[in-house]
BAVO-660724 format. One line per 5 residues: their letters; for each residue y, x, z of N, C-alpha, C. Coordinates in steps of 0.05 Angstrom, whole numbers, plus 5000, padded with zeros to 4 digits. Atoms other than C-alpha are relative to their C-alpha. Layout:
BAVO-660724
a	Y:X:Z:Y:X:Z:Y:X:Z | ...
***
This chain:
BAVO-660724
xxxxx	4988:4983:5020:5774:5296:4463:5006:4984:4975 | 5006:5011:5026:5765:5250:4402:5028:4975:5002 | 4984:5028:4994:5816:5196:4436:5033:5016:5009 | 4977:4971:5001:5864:5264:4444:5008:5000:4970 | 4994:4987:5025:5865:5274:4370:5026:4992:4994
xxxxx	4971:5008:5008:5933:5239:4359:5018:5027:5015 | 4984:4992:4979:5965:5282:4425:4993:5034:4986 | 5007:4976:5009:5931:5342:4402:5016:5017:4974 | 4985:5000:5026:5964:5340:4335:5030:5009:5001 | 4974:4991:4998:6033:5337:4360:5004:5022:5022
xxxxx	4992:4983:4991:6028:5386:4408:4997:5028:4983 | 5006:4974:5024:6001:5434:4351:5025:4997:4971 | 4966:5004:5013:6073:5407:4310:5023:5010:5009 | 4978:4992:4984:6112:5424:4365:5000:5030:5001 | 4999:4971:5002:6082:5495:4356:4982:5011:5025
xxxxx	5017:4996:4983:6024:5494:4408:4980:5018:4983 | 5032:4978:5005:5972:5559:4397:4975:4977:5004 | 5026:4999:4994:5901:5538:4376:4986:5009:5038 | 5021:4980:4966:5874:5585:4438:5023:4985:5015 | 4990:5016:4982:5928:5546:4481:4989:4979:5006
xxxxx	5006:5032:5001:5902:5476:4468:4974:5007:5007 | 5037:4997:4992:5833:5505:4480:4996:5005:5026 | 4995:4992:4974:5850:5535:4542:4998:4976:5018 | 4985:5023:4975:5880:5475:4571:4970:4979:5004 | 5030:5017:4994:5811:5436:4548:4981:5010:5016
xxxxx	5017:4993:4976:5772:5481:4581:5003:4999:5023 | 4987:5002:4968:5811:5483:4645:4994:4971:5008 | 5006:5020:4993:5804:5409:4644:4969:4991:5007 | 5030:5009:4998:5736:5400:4629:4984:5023:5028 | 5018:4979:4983:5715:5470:4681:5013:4978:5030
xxxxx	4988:5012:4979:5760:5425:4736:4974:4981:5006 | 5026:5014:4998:5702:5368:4731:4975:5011:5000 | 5030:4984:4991:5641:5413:4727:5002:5010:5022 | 4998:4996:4966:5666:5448:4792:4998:4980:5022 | 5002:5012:4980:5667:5388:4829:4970:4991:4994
xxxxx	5013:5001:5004:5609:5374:4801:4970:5012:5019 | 5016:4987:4983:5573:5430:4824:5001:5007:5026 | 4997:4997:4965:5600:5437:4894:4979:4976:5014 | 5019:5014:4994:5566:5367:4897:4972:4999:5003 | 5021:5004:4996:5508:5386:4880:4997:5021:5022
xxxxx	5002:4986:4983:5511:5451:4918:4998:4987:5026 | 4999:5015:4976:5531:5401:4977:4967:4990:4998 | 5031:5012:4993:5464:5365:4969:4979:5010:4995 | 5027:4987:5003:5418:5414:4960:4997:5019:5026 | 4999:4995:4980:5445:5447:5023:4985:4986:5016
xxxxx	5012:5011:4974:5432:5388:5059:4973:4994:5007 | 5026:4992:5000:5364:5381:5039:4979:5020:4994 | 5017:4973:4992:5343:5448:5048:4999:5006:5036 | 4995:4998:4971:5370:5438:5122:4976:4973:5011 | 5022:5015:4998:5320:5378:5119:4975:5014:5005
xxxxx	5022:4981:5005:5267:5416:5097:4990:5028:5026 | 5002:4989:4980:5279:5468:5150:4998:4993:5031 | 5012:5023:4978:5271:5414:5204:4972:4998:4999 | 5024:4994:4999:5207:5413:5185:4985:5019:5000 | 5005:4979:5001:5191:5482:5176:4994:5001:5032
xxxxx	4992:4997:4972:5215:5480:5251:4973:4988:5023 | 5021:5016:4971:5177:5424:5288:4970:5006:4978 | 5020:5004:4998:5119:5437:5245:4979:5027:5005 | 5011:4981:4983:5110:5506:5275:4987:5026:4973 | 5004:4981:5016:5105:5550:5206:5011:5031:5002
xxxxx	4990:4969:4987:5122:5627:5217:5034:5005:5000 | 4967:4998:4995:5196:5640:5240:5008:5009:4977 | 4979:4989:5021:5212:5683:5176:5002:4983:4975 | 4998:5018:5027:5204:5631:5125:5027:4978:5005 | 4977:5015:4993:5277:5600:5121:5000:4994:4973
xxxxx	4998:5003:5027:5298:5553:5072:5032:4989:5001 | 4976:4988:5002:5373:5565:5058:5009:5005:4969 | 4979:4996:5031:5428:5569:4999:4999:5023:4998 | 4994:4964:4997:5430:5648:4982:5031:4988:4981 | 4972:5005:5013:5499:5663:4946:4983:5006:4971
xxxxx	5011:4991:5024:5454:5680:4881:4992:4971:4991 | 5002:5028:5023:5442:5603:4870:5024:4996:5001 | 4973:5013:5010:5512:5586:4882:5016:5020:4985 | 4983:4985:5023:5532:5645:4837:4992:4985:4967 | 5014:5013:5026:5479:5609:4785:5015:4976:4993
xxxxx	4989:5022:5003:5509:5541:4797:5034:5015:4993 | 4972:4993:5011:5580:5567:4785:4997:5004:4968 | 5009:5006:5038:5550:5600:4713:4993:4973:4991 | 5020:5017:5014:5518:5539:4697:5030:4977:4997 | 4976:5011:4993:5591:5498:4715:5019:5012:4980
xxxxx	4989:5000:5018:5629:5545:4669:4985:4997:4971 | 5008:5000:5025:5576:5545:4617:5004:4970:4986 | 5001:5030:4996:5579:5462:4625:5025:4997:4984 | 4981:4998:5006:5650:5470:4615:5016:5014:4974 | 5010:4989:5024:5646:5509:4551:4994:4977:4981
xxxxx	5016:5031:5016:5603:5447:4527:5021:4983:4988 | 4986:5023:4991:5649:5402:4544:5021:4993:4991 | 4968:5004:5022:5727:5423:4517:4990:5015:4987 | 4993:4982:5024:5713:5482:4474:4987:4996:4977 | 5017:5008:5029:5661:5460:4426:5012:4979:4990
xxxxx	4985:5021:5012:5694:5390:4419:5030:5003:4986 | 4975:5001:5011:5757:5420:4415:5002:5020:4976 | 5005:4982:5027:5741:5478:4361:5012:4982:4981 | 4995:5017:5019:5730:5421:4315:5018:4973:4998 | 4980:5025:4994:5790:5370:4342:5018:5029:4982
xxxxx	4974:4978:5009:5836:5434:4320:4995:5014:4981 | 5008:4985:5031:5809:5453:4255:5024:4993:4977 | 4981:4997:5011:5851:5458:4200:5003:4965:4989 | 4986:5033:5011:5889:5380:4173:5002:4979:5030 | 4987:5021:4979:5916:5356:4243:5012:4986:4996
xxxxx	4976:5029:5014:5969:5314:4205:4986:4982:4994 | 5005:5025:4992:5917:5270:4202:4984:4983:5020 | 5020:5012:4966:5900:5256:4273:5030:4995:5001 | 4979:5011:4993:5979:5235:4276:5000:4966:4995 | 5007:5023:5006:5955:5172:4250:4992:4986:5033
xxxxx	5013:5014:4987:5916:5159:4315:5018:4989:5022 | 4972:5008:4980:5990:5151:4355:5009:4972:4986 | 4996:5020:5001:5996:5095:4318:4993:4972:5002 | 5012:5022:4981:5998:5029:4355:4973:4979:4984 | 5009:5019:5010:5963:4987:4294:4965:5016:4996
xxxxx	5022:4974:5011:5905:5048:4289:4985:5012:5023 | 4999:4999:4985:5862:5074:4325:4967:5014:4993 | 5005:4990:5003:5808:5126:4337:4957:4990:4998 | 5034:5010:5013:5730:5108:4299:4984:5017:5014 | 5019:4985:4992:5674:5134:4338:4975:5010:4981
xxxxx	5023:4997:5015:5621:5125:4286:4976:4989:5005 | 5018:5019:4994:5558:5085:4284:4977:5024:5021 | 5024:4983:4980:5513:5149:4329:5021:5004:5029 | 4981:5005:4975:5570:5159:4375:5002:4974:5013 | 4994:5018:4994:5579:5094:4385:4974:4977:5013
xxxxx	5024:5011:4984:5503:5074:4398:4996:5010:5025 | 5006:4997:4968:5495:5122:4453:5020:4995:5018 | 4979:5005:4977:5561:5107:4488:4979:4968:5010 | 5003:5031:4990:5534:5027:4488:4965:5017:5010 | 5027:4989:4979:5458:5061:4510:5006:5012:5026
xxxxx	4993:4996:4967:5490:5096:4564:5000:4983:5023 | 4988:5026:4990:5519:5032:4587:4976:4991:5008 | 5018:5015:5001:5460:4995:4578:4976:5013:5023 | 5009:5003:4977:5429:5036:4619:4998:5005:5031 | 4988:4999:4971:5474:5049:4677:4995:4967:5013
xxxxx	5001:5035:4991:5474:4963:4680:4973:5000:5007 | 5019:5008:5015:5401:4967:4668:4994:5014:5036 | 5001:4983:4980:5399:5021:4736:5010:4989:5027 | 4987:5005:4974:5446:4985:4784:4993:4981:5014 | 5003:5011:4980:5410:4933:4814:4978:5014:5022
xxxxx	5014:4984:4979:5359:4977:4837:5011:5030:5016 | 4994:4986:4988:5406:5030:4856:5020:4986:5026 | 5005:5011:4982:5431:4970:4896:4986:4996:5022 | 5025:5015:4977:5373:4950:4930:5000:5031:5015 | 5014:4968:4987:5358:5029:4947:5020:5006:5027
xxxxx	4972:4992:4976:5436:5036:4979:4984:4980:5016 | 5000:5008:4984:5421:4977:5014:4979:4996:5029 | 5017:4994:4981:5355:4994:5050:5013:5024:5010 | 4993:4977:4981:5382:5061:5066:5015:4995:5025 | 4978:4997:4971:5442:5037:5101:4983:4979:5022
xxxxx	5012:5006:4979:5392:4986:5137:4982:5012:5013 | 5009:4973:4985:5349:5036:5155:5011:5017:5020 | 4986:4989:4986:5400:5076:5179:5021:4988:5031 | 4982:5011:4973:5443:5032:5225:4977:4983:5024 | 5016:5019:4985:5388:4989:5245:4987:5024:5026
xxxxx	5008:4982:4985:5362:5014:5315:4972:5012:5007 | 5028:4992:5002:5297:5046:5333:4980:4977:5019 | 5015:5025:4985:5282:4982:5390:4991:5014:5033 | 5002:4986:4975:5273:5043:5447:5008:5035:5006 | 4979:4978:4993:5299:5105:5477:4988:5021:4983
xxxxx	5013:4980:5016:5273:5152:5418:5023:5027:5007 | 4985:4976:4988:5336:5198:5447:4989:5016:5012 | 5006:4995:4977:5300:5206:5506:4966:5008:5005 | 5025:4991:5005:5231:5222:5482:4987:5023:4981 | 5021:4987:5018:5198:5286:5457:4972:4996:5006
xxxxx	5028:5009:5018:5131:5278:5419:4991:5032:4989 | 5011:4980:5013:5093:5332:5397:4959:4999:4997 | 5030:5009:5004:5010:5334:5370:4987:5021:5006 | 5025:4983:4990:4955:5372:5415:4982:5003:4985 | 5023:4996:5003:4897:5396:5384:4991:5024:4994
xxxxx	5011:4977:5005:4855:5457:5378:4995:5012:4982 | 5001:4993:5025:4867:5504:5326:4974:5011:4978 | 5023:4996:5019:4817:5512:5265:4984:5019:5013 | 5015:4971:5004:4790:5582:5280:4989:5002:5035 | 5006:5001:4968:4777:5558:5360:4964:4987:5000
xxxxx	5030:5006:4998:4711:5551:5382:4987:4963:5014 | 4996:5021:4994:4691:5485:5383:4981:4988:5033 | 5007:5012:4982:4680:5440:5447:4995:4981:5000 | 5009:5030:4981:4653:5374:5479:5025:4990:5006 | 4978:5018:5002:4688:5312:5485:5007:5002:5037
xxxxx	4987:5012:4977:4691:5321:5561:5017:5029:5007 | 4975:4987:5001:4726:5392:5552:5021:4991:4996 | 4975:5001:5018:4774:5373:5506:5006:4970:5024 | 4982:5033:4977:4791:5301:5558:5011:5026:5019 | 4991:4985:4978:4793:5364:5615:5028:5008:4989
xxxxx	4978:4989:5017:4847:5399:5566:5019:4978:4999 | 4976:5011:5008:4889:5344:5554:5002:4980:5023 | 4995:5015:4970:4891:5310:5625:5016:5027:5012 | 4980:4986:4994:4919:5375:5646:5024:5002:4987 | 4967:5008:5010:4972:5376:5598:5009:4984:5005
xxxxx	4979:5024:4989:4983:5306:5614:5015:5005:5025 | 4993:4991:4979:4993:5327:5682:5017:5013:5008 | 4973:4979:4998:5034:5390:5676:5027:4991:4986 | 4973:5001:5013:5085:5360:5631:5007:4973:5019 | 5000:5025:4980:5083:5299:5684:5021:5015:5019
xxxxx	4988:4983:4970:5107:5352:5735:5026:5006:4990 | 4961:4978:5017:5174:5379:5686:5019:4980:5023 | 4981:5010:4992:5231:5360:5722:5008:4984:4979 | 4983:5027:5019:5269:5297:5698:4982:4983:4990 | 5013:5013:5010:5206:5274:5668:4992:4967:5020
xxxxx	5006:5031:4994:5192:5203:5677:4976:4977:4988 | 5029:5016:5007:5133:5182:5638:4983:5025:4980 | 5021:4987:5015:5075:5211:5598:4974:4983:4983 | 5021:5023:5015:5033:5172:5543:4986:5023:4970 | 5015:4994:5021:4987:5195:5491:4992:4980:4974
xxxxx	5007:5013:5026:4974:5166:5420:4987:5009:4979 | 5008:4989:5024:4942:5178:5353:5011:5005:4983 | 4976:4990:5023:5005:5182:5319:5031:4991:5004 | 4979:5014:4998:5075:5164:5316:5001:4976:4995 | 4990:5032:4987:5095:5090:5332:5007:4999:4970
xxxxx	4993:5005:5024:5097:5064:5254:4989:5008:4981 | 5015:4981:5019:5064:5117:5216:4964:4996:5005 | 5024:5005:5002:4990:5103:5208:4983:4990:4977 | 5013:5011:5027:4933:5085:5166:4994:4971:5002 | 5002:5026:4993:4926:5017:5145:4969:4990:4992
xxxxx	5023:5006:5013:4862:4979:5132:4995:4960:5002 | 5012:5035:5015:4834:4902:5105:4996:4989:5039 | 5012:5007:4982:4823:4858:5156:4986:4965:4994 | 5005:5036:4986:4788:4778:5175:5009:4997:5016 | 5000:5012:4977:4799:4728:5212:4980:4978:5005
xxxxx	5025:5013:4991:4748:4688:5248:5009:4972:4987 | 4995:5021:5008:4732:4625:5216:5018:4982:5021 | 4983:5013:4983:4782:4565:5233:5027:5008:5010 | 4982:4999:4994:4840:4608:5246:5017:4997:4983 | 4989:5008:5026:4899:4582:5205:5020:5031:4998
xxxxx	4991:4984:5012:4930:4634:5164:5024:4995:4983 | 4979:5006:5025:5000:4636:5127:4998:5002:4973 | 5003:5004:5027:5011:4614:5059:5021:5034:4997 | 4996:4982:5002:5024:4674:5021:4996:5027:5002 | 5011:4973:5004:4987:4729:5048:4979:5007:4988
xxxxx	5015:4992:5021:4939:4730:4997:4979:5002:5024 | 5018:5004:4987:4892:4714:5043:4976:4989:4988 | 5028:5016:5010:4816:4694:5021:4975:5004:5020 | 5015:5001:4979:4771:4667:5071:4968:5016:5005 | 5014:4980:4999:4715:4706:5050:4999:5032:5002
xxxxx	4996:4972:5003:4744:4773:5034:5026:5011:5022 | 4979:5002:4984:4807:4766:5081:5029:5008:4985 | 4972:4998:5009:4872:4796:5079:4999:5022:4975 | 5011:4984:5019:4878:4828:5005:5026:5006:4992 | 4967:4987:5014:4956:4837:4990:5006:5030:5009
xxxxx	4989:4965:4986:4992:4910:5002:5008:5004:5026 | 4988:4990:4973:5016:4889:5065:4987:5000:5023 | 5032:4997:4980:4950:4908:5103:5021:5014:5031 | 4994:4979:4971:4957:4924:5179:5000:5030:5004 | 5009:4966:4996:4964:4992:5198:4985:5001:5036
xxxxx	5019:5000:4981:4912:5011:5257:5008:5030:5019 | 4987:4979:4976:4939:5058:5316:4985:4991:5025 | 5017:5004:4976:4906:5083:5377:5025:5011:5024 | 4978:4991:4983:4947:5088:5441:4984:4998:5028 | 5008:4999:4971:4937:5106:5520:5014:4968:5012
xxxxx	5000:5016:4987:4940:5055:5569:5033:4992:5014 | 4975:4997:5001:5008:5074:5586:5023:5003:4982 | 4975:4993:5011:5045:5083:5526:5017:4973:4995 | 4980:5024:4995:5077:5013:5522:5019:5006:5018 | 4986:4981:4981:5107:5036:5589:5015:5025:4995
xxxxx	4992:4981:5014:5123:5092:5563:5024:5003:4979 | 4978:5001:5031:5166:5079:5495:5017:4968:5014 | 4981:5017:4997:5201:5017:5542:4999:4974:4981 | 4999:5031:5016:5169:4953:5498:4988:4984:5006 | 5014:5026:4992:5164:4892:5516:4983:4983:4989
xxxxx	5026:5017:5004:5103:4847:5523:5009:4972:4996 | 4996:5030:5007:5121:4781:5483:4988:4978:5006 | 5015:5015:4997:5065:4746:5488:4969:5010:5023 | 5031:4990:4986:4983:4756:5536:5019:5024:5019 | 4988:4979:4982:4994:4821:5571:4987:5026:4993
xxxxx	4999:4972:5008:4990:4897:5560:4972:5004:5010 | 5014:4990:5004:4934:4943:5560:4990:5018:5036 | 5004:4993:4970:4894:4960:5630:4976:5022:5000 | 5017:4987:5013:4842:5015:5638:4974:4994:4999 | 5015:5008:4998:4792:4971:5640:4996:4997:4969
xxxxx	4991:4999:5025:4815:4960:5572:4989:5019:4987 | 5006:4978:5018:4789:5027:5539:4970:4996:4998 | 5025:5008:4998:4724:5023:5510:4983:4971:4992 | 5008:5030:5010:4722:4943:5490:5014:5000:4979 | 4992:5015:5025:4745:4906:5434:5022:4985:4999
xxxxx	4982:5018:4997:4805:4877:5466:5035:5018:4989 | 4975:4999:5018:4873:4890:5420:5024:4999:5002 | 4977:5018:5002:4944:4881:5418:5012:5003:4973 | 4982:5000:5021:4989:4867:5357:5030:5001:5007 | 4974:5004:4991:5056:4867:5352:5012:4973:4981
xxxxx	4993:5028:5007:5105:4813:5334:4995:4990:4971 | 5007:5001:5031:5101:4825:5258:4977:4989:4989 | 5033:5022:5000:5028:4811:5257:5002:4978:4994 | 5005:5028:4992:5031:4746:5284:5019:4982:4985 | 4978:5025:5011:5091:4720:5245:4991:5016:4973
xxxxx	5004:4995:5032:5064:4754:5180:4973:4985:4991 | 5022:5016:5013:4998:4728:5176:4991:4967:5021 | 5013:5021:4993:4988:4671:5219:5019:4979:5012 | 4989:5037:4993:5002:4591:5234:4996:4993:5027 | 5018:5003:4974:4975:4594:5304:5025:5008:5013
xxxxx	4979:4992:4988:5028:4591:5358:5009:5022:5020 | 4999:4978:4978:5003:4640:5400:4969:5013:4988 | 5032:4977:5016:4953:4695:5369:4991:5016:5034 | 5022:4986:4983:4928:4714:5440:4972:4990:4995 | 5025:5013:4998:4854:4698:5438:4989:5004:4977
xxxxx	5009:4996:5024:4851:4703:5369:4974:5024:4990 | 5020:4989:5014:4793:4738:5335:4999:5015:4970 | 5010:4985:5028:4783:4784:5275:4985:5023:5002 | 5017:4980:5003:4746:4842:5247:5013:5013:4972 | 4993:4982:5028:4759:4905:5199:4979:4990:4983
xxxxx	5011:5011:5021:4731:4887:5130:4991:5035:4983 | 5014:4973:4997:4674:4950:5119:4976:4980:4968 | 5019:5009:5012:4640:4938:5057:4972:5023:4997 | 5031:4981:4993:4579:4992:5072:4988:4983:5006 | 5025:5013:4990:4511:4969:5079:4997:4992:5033
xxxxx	5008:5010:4969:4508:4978:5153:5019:5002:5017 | 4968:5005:4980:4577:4975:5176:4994:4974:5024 | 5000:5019:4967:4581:4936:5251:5020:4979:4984 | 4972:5023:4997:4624:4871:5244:5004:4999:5024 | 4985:5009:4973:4661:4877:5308:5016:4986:5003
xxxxx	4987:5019:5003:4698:4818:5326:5018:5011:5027 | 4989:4985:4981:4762:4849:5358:5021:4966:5021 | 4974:5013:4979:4809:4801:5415:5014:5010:4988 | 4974:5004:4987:4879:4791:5414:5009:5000:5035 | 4994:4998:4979:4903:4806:5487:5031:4996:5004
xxxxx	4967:4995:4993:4978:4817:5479:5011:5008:4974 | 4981:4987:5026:5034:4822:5428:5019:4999:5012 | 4990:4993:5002:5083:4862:5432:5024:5001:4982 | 4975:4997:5025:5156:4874:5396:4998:5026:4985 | 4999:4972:5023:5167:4918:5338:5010:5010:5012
xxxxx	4984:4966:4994:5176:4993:5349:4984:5010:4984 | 4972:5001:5002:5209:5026:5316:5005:4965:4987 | 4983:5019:5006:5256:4963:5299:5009:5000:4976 | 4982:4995:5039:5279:4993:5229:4972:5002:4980 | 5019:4998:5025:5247:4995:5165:4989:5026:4989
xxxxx	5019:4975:4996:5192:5052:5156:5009:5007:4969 | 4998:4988:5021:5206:5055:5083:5010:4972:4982 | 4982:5013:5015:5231:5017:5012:4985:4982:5002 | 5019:5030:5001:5167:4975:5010:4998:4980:5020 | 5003:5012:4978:5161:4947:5076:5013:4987:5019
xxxxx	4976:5000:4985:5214:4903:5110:4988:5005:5031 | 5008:5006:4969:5164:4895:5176:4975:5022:4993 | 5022:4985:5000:5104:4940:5197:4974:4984:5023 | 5019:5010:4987:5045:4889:5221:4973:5024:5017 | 5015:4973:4979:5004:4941:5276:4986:4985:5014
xxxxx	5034:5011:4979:4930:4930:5313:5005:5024:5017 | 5001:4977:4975:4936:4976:5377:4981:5001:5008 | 5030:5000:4986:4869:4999:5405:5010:5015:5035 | 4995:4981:4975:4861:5025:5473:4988:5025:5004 | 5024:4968:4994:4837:5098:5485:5004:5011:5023
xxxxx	4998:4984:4984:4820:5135:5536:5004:5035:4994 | 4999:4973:4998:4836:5214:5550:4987:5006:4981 | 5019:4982:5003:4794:5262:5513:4989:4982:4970 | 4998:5017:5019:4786:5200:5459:5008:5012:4966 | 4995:4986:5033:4831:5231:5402:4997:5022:4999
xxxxx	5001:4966:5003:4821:5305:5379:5024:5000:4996 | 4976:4990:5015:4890:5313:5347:5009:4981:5016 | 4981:5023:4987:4934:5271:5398:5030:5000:5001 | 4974:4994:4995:5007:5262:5404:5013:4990:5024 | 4995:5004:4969:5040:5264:5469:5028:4997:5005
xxxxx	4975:5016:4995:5105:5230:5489:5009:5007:5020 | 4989:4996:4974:5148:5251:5547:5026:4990:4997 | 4981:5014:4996:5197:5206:5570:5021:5016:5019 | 4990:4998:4977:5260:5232:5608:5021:4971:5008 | 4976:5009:4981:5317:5196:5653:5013:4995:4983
xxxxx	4974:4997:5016:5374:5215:5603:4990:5019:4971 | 5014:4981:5013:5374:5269:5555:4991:5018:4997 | 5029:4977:4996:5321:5314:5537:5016:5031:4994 | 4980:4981:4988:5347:5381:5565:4985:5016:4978 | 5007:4975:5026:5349:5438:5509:4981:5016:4997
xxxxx	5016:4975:5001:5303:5485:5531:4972:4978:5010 | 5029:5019:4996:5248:5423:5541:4977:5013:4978 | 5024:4998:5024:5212:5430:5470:4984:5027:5005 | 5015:4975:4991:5201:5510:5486:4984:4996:5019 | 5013:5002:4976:5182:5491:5548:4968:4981:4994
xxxxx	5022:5027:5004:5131:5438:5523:4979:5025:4981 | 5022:4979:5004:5099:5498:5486:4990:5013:5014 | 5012:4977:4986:5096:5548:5532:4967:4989:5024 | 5023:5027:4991:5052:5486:5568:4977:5010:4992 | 5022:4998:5020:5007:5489:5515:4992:5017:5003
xxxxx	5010:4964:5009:4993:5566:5508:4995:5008:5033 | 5013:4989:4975:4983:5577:5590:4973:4982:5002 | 5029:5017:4997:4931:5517:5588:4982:5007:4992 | 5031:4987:5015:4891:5552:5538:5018:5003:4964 | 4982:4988:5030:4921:5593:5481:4985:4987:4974
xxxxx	5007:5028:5017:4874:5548:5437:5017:4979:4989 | 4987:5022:5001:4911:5495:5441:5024:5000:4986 | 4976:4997:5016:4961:5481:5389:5021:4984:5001 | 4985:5019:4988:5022:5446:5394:5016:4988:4969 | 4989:4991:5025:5051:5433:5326:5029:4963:4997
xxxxx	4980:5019:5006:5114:5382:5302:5011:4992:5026 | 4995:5016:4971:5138:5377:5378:5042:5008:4991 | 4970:5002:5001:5212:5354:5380:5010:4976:5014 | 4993:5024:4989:5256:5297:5398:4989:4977:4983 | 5004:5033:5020:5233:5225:5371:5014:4997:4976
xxxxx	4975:5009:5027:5300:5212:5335:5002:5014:4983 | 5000:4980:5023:5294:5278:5303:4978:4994:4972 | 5041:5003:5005:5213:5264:5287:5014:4973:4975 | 5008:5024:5019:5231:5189:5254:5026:5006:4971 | 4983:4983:5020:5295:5227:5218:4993:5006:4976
xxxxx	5022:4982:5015:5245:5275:5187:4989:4982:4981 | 5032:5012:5009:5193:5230:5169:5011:4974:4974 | 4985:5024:5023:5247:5166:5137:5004:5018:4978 | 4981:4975:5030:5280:5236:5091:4977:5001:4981 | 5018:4994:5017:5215:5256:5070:4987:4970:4993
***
């Protein structure tokens, strides 16, 4: 408006109405708040359709929907012309006040329109700190879109996941019930047509808790991980510790890089696998089978268990879990059945996972023993979707 004042002038010479010239500002300025707000309207849709993904797989009561009513987008519309208001009519009130003959000055080429020393700071603050904003809104685009294109490393199409365990208010059982309970589920969803594998875990492939670890004297360790031979690994980029069945390697389709996979002799010892990240994040050693460490427990009577290396494995998923982390270094334990209370259960098909599967993977649940809860069950791709948004 202020860089108008010349144009403004002569159209109010030529015999342009006040309320004309105001009009036209408003119309201009309500044109940009509308798009404005459609945008945001657009993205508040989409992450309410987010949001209701989770509502979904994480099994909250059917009537709670979360959805645009037309009463916010009647709000966002007010709030777009009130914006618009802001924007031409107040600036222009006082562009069209009385002595426009001397805003004819500002048409001339040698002249030209003064902001003023407060106008003129926050325009250069703005600036300063849109510049001040863009390399980290760099860096942010550019994890997303790697995140996004990069692949998951195995058929997450072709795998629903969902987490067994017995709900709060159920009467509690023994560890060799609860193995009986979830060997039959293993079993019955073994039987679905199309199915092709069946693995159990403590959590999704990525997501886990992390914790400190050692390494046995003598093993050489990379520069850089803030490693200290007494206290061990102390930087942020601690292992994360996941428990998995004997089959789920098999299962999620990943290959054994190095030693060899997990047998069921395996459940019950101290013997480990990592994956590739591990071995190329913390250590100098050309082959980390054999290798030795222990979690770092500072309690009085904490065990030092000194865990094997058996086998490493390739990263899965293959993409980046979040902004901090380009790789996710992972200790795999072995468990048997009946092992986790809260477990998550993987079913692999052929192709793709047929529509009426997920219901079906409940109704599972609720004939085995109406106990039994089934909660976040969906496809993989959906599940790591979810989980990157949030």
């Amino acid at each position: 408006t202020v860089t108008r004042l010349g144009v403004i002038a002569v159209r109010s010479a030529l015999g342009a109405s006040r309320r004309r010239i105001l009009a036209q500002l408003f119309i201009e300025a309500l044109a940009l708040t509308l798009v404005g707000a459609a945008a945001g309207l657009g993205l508040a849709r989409y992450a309410l359709g987010v949001i209701q993904t989770l509502n979904d797989t994480d099994g909250l009561p059917y009537w709670i929907n979360f959805e645009l009513s037309p009463g916010a987008a009647m709000f966002a519309l007010g709030l777009a012309v009130l914006s618009a208001f802001i924007m031409g009519v107040l600036p222009g009130l006082k562009a069209t006040r009385v002595g426009l003959s001397a805003h004819l000055h500002e048409l001339h080429g040698r002249s030209g329109t003064r902001l003023g020393a407060t106008w003129t700071m926050l325009i250069v603050a703005q600036v300063a700190v849109a510049v001040a904003v863009l390399p980290a809104a760099v860096f942010v685009a550019s994890r997303v879109i790697r995140m996004e294109l990069a692949g998951a490393g195995f058929p997450v199409e072709s795998i629903v996941a969902g987490y067994a365990g017995l709900s709060p208010d159920a009467l509690p059982v023994d560890r060799d019930r609860l193995a009986a309970l979830q060997r039959e589920l293993l079993a019955r969803l073994a039987a679905e047509p199309g199915v092709t594998r069946v693995a159990f875990s403590s959590g999704i492939p990525g997501f886990a808790a992390t914790k400190a670890i050692r390494f046995q004297d003598g093993v050489r360790v990379r520069a850089g991980t803030d490693y200290i031979p007494d206290v061990g690994i102390t930087d942020a980029l601690l292992p994360s510790m996941t428990r998995v069945g004997v089959d789920a390697f098999d299962t999620y389709g990943v290959e054994i890089l190095a030693g060899r996979g997990f047998a069921a002799a395996d459940v019950g010892t101290t013997n480990v696998i990592v994956n590739r990240s591990f071995a190329d994040m913390y250590l100098q050693e050309p082959n980390a089978v054999g290798l030795l460490f222990r979690y770092e427990d500072k309690s009085p009577n904490a065990a030092h268990v000194w865990y094997q290396i058996v086998g490493v494995v390739r990263d899965f998923p293959a993409f980046p879990l979040n902004f901090q982390r380009d790789v996710e270094p992972t200790i795999y334990h072995p468990a048997g059945v009946g092992d986790i209370n809260r477990v998550l259960l993987s079913v692999r098909f052929a192709g793709a996972v047929p529509p009426t599967f997920i219901n079906r993977f409940r109704d599972i649940g609720a004939e085995i023993d109406p106990a039994l809860q089934l909660t976040s069950v969906g496809v993989m791709a959906d599940l790591y979707d979810t989980l990157r948004t949030a």
